[in-house]
C-alpha positions in Angstrom: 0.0 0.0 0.0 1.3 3.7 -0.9 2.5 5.8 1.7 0.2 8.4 3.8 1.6 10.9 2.5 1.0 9.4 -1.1 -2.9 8.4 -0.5 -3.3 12.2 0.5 -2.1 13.6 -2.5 -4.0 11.1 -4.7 -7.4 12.2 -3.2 -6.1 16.1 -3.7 -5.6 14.9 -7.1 -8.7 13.6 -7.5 -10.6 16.8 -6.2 -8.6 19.3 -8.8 -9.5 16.5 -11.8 -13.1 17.4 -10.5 -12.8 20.9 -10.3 -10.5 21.0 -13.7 -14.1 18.4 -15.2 -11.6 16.4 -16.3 -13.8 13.7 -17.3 -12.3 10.2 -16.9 -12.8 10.7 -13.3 -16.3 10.5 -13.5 -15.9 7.0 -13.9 -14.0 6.4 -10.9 -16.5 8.3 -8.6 -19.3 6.5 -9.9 -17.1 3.6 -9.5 -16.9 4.3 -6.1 -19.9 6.0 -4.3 -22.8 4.8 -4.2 -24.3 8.8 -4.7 -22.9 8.9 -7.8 -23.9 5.2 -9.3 -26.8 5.8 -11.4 -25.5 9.4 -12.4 -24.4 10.7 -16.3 -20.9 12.0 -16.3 -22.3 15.5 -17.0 -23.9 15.6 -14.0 -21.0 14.0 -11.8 -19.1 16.7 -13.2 -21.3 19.3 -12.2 -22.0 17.9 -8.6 -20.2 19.4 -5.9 -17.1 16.9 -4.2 -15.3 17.2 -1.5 -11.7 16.1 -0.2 -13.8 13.9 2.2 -15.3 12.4 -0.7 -12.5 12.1 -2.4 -10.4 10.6 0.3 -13.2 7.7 0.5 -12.0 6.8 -2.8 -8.9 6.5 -2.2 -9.5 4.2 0.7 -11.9 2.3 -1.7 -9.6 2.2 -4.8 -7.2 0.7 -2.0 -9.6 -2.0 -1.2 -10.8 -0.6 2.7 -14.1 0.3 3.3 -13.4 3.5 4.3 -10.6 6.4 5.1 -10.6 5.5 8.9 -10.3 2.5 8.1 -7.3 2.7 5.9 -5.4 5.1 8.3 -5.1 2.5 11.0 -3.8 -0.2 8.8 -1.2 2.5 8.0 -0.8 3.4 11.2 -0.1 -0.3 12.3 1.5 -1.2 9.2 -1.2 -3.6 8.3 -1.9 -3.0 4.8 -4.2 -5.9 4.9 -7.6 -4.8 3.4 -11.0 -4.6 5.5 -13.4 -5.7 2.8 -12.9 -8.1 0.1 -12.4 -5.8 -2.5 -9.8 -6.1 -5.0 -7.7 -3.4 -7.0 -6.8 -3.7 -10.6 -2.9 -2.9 -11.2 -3.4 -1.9 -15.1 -4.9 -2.5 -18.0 -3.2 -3.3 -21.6 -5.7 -3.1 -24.5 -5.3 -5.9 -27.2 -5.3 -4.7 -30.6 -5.3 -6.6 -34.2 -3.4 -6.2 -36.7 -2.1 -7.4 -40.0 1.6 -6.2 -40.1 3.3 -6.9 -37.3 6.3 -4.9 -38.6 4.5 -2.0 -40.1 2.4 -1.9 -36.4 5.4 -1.4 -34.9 6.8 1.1 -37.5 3.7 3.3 -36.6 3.6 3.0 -33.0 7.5 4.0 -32.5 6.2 7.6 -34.4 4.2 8.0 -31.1 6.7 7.6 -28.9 6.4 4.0 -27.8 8.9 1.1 -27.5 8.8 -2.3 -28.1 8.4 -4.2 -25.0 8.3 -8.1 -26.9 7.6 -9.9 -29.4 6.6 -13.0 -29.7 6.6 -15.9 -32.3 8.7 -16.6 -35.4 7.5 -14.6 -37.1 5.9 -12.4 -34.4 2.4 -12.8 -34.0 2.0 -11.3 -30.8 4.2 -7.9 -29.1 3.7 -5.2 -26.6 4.8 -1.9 -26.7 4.6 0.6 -23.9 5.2 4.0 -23.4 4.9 6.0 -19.8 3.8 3.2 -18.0 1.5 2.3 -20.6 1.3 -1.3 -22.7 -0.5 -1.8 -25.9 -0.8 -5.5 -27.1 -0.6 -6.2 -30.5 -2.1 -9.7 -32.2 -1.7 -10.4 -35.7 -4.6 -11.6 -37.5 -4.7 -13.0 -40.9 -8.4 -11.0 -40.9 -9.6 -7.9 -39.0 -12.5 -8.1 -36.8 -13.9 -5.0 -38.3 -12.9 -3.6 -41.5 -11.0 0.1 -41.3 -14.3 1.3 -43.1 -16.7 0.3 -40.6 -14.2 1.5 -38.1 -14.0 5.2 -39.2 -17.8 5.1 -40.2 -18.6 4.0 -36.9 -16.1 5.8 -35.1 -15.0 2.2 -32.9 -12.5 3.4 -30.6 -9.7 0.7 -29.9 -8.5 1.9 -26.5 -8.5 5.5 -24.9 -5.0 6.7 -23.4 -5.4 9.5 -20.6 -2.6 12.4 -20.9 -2.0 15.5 -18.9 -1.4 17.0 -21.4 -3.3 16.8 -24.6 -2.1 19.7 -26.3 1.3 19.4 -26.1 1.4 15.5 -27.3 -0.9 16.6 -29.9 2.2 18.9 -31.0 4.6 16.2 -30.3 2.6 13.8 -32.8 2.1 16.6 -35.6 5.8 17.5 -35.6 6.6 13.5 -36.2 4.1 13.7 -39.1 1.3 11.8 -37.4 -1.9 12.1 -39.5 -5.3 12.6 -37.0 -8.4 11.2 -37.7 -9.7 13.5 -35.2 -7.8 16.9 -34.8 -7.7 18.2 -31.1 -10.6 19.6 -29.8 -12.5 20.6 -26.5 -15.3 18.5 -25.6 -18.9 19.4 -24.2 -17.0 18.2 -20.8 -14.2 20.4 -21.0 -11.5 17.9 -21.8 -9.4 17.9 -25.0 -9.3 15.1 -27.2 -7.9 14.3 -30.8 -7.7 10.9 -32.5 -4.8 8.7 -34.5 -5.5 5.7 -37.0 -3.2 3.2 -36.7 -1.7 1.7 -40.2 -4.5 -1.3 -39.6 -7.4 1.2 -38.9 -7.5 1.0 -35.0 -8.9 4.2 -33.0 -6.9 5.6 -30.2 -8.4 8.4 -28.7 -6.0 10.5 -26.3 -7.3 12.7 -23.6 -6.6 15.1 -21.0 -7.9 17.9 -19.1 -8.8 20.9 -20.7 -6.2 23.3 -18.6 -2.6 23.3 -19.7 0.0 25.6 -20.5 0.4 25.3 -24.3 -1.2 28.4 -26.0 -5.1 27.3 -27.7 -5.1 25.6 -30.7 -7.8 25.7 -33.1 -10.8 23.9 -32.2 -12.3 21.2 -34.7 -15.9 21.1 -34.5 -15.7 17.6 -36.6 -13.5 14.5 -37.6 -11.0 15.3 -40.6 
């Protein structure tokens, strides 16, 4: 279990997401309180939230019933949960693809590094970037064709950024085409899309306050 100090400055963090209506965290509070289960994310959003509220999903997210509850077991360095819930470590999407070579080609031009590959000839890889994995699984036929994808707008996997504007300038100055150019959402958080060279969606995301002066905002894909 993180450190006291650590747990406090995760439910800070999750307050200023709040505040900043950065909307992934929607999720989590609905996620974790029970006020919040049957709620829209516009409305989470809206709601008011306190650090007390926020510091019970910490404890929660930690797998204690509550922040008392999770203080003591610091306290006495039991870091034994009180409930039986269970907390995730990560998640690593699974995308397929035709090329493993060309995936990887594409995915390098955002950054990432090949983790493994598997198979002679590789069928199966990772690549990660920031703490990140991406799983790649050749298939000798995609599940949905590129044209269905993009009609459809069938997201792959979403990756959460701080910063959205300035990765959106790291990926143009690579030469990254967008299926989506960056733009602020209803919510408030900015969000621009890349095709993959097999016709996957990744959508990045991030709050919509940084530091990186406005671009123009795309009212539609291109």
């Amino acid at each position: 279990m993180s450190s006291l100090e650590n747990l406090r400055k995760q439910a800070k963090q999750i307050v200023r997401w709040h505040r900043q209506k950065h909307y992934p965290v929607a999720a989590i509070l609905r996620t974790y309180l029970s006020c919040f289960e049957s709620s829209a994310d516009s409305e989470i959003l809206e709601s008011s939230f306190t650090l007390t509220e926020a510091q019970e999903v910490v404890a929660r997210r930690e797998g204690f019933e509550n922040w008392k509850s999770m203080l003591e077991g610091v306290q006495t360095g039991d870091s034994s949960p009180s409930s039986s819930l269970v907390g995730f470590t990560g998640v690593e999407p699974q995308l397929f693809v035709t090329d493993m070579e060309a995936s990887l080609a594409f995915y390098r031009r955002l950054g990432f590094q090949v983790a493994f590959q598997y198979g002679e000839p590789p069928f199966y890889g990772q690549v990660q970037r920031d703490g990140v994995s991406l799983n790649l699984r050749v298939v000798s036929q995609l599940p949905f064709s590129p044209k269905v994808m993009k009609a459809d707008s069938l997201l792959a996997a979403t990756l959460l950024t701080p910063d959205a504007k300035r990765l959106y300038l790291e990926f143009t100055d690579s030469g990254v085409e967008f299926f989506q150019k960056l733009r602020r959402e209803p919510w408030g958080a900015r969000t621009f899309i890349v095709e993959d060279s097999d016709g996957n969606l990744l959508l990045f995301a991030g709050p919509g306050q940084n530091a990186v002066p406005d671009l123009p905002v795309e009212a539609q894909t291109g």
